[in-house]
N, C-alpha and C positions, 0 to 999 in steps of 0.2 A: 221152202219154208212156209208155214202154215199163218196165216195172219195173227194167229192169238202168239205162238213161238218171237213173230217179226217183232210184235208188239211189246212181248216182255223182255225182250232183249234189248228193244231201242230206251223201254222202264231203265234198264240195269246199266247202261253205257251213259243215259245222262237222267239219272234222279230226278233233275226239276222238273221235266215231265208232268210227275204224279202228280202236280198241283193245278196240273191244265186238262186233266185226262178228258171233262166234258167238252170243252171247244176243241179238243184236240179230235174227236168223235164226230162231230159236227164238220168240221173240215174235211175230213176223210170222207165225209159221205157229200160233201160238195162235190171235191176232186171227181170223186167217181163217177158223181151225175153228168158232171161240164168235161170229164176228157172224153168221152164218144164226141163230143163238138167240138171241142177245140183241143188241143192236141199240149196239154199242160207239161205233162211230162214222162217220158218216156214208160211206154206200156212195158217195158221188158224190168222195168223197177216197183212197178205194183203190185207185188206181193210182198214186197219189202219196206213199203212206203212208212210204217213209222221210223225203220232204223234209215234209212238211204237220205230220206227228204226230213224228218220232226226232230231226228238226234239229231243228223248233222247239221241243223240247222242252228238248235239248239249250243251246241259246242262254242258257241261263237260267244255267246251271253258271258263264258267263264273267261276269257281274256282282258274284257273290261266290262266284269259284276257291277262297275259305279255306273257308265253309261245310260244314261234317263229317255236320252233324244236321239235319234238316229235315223237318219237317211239310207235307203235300200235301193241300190242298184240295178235298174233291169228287171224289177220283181218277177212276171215272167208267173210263175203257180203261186209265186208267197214266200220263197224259198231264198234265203233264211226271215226276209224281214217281218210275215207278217208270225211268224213264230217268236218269233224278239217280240213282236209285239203282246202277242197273249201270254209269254214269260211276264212282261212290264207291267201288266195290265192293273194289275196293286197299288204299283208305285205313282205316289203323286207327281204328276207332272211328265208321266212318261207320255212318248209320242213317238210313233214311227212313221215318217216319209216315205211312201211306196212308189218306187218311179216306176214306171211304165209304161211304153207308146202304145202298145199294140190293142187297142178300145178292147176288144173279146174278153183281153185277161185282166184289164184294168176291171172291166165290168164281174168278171170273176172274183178278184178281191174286191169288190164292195161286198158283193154278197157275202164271202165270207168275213168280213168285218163286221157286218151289220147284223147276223147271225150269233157270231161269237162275242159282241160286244170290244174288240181289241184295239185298241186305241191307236189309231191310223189316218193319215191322211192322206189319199192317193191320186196322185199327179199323173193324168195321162197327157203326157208330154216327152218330148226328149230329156237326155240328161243333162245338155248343155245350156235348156232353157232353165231348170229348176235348179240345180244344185249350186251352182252360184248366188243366189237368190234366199239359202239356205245358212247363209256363213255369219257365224253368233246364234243361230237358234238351234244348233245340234252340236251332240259331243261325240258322234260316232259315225261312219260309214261303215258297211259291207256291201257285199257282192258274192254271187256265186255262178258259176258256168256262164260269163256273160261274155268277157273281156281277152288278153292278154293282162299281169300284173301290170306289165308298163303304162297301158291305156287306164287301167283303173287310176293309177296313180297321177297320168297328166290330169284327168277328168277331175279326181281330188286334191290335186296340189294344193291348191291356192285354201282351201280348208284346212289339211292337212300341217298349213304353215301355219295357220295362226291360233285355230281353237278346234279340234277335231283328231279325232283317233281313227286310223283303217284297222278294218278284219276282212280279210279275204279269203275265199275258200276256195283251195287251188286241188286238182290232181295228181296227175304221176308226173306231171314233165314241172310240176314245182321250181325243179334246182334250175330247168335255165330261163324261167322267167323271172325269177328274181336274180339271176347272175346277172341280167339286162338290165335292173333297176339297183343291183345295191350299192353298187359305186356312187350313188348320189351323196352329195356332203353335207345337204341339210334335212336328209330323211335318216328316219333309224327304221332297220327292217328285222324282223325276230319270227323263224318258223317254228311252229308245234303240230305233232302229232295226231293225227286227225281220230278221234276215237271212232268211228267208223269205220275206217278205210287206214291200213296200215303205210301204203306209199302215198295216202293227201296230206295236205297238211295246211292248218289257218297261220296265213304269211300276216302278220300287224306291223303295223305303221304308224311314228308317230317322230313327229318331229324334235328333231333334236334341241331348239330354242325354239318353243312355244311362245309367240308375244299374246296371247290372251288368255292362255290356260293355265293354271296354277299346277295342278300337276296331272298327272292320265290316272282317269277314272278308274 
């Protein structure tokens, strides 16, 4: 696939796209400088890079459109958070949390935030330092190739219970990582069709008696 084909196909799979196309340019040509040094994401998806890594990241924004504030998982290239974030970038009061220990990528998404303007704050840290720390100042978590679902969800519980939504972006073995977690009696679990990838699918999460949210975004 040809980079201009990858590019209007990722246009066509998720529209909101078009309203990011300059920082979406700008990102792409970071990626490309910083993966010969550090090793962002996998070289056998770079000629797919708008549809694999900016749709599917993108996809996530349409499960909870309300969501304003959101903490990102392992950011890892930016994937999905700091695309949530140049989606937001309009909205008053939007903010995305980019967690990330490994200093190379965390220094990676500065530049891209600082570049594209996207409104982010990134915590080079673990997850167990920051996202606790987090609970009342955000309406949403994601993740992507980070975890098992199980682990995401111990890691957000305790948000999850009280003022906070999951999106997760899961693979092909989807059905038994949520078969591990949906027995829970005070989480609700709902998969969808991943428009990139016909066997992924974004697993959300949200609690079945929210004591501080009124309703999901």
């Amino acid at each position: 696939m040809t980079v201009s084909s990858d590019r209007d196909r990722a246009l066509d799979l998720c529209p909101s796209l078009r309203a990011i196309i300059p920082e979406l340019e700008i990102y792409e040509r970071l990626l490309r400088q910083w993966q010969p040094k550090i090793n962002l994401v996998s070289d056998q998806t770079l000629p797919e890079l708008w549809t694999r890594h900016f749709a599917d990241s993108a996809q996530i924004l349409d499960q909870f459109p309300g969501a304003t504030r959101w903490a990102d998982l392992g950011s890892g290239a930016g994937f999905p958070g700091m695309v949530l974030a140049l989606l937001l970038k309009s909205r008053p009061g939007a903010i995305v949390h980019l967690i990330e220990s490994d200093q190379r990528k965390a220094a990676f998404l500065r530049a891209v935030s600082r570049e594209t303007g996207a409104p982010t704050l990134i915590h080079c840290a673990r997850i167990s330092r920051v996202l606790p720390k987090l609970a009342g100042e955000i309406d949403a978590i994601s993740a992507r190739a980070l975890a098992p679902l199980a682990d995401l969800v111990a890691w957000s519980r305790e948000l999850l219970l009280k003022n906070a939504v999951g999106a997760f972006l899961k693979g092909e073995d989807w059905r038994d990582e949520l078969t591990a977690v949906s027995a829970a009696d005070s989480l609700e679990f709902n998969c969808f069709a991943s428009v990139t990838h016909p066997a992924a699918r974004v697993i959300t999460v949200v609690s079945k008696s929210p004591t501080d949210r009124k309703a999901p975004p």
